[in-house]
C-alpha positions in Angstrom: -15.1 -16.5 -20.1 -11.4 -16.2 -20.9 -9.5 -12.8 -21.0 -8.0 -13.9 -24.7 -11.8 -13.6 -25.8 -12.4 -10.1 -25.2 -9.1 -8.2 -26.8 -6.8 -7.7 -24.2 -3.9 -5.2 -25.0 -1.0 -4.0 -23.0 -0.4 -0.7 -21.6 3.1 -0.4 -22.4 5.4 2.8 -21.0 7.8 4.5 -23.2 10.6 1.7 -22.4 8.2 -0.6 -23.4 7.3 -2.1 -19.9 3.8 -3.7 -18.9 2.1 -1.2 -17.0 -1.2 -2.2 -17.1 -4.0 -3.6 -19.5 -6.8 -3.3 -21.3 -9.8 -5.3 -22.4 -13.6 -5.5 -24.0 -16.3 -5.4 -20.5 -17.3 -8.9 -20.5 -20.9 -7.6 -20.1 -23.7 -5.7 -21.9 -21.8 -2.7 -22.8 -19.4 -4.7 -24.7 -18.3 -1.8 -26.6 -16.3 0.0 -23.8 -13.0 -1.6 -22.9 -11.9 -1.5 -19.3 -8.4 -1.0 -17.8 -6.2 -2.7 -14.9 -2.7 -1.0 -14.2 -0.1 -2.9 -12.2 1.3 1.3 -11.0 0.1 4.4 -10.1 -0.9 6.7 -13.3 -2.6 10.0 -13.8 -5.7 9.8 -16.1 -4.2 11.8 -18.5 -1.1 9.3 -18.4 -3.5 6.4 -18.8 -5.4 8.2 -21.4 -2.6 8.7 -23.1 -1.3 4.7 -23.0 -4.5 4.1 -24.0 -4.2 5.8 -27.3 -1.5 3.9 -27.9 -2.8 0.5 -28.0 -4.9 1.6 -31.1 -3.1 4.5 -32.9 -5.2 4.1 -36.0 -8.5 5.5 -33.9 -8.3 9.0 -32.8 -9.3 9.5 -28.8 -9.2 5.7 -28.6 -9.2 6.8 -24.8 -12.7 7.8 -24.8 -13.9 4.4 -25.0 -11.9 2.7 -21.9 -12.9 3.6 -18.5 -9.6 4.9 -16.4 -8.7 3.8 -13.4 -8.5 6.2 -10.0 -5.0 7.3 -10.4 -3.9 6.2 -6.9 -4.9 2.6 -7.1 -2.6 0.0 -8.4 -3.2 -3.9 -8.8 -0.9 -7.1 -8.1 -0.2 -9.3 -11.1 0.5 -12.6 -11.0 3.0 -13.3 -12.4 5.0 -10.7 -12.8 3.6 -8.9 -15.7 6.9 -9.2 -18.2 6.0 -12.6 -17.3 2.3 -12.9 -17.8 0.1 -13.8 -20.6 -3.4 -12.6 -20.8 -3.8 -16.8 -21.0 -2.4 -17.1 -17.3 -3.0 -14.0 -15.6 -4.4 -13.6 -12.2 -5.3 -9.9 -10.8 -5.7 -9.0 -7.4 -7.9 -7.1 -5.8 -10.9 -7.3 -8.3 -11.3 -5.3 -10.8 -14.5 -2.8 -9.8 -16.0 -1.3 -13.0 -19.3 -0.7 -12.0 -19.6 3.0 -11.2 -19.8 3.3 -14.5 -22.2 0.2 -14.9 -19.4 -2.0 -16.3 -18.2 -5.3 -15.2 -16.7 -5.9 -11.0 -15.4 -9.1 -10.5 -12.3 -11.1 -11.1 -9.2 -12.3 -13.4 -7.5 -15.4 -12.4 -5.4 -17.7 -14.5 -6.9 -15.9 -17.4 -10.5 -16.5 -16.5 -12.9 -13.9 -16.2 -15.1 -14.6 -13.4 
């Protein structure tokens, strides 16, 4: 499955750099969105990036699981480089203690 498919959006910082990302759990709870940041970020920063990336739904952020604040992941490239069709994130991307999706994004390929 490709990334593209399952509405990626940028977290953006208020200069309008990539911090992380968001997109639809490519499994059964398709509903919730799930979220890769490239630096560290308090939940209540990444809840409030979230919000962002859909201004028109009030507590957007309730429907994205957050990350542990400490953890960061590598983008490849660089994300003001990257497109969600060529992206590659290392380590994987572990959703599950919430019963989403743990696995990988390379080269824009869910896998």
């Amino acid at each position: 499955m490709k990334l593209t498919e399952l509405d990626p959006h940028w977290l953006l910082d208020d200069e309008g750099r990539r911090v992380g990302f968001i997109f639809r759990c490519p499994i059964e709870k398709k509903q919730w969105y799930q979220s890769c940041k490239f630096i560290p970020l308090g939940i209540r920063e990444q809840w409030r990036l979230m919000n962002k990336t859909h201004p028109d739904q009030e507590h957007f952020c309730t429907k994205v699981q957050p990350c542990n604040p400490e953890m960061a992941w590598t983008c490849t490239p660089e994300p003001e480089e990257a497109t969600f069709e060529n992206l590659t994130i290392t380590p994987s991307i572990d959703g599950s203690a919430g019963g989403l999706w743990h696995g990988y994004i390379t080269n824009g390929e869910i896998r």
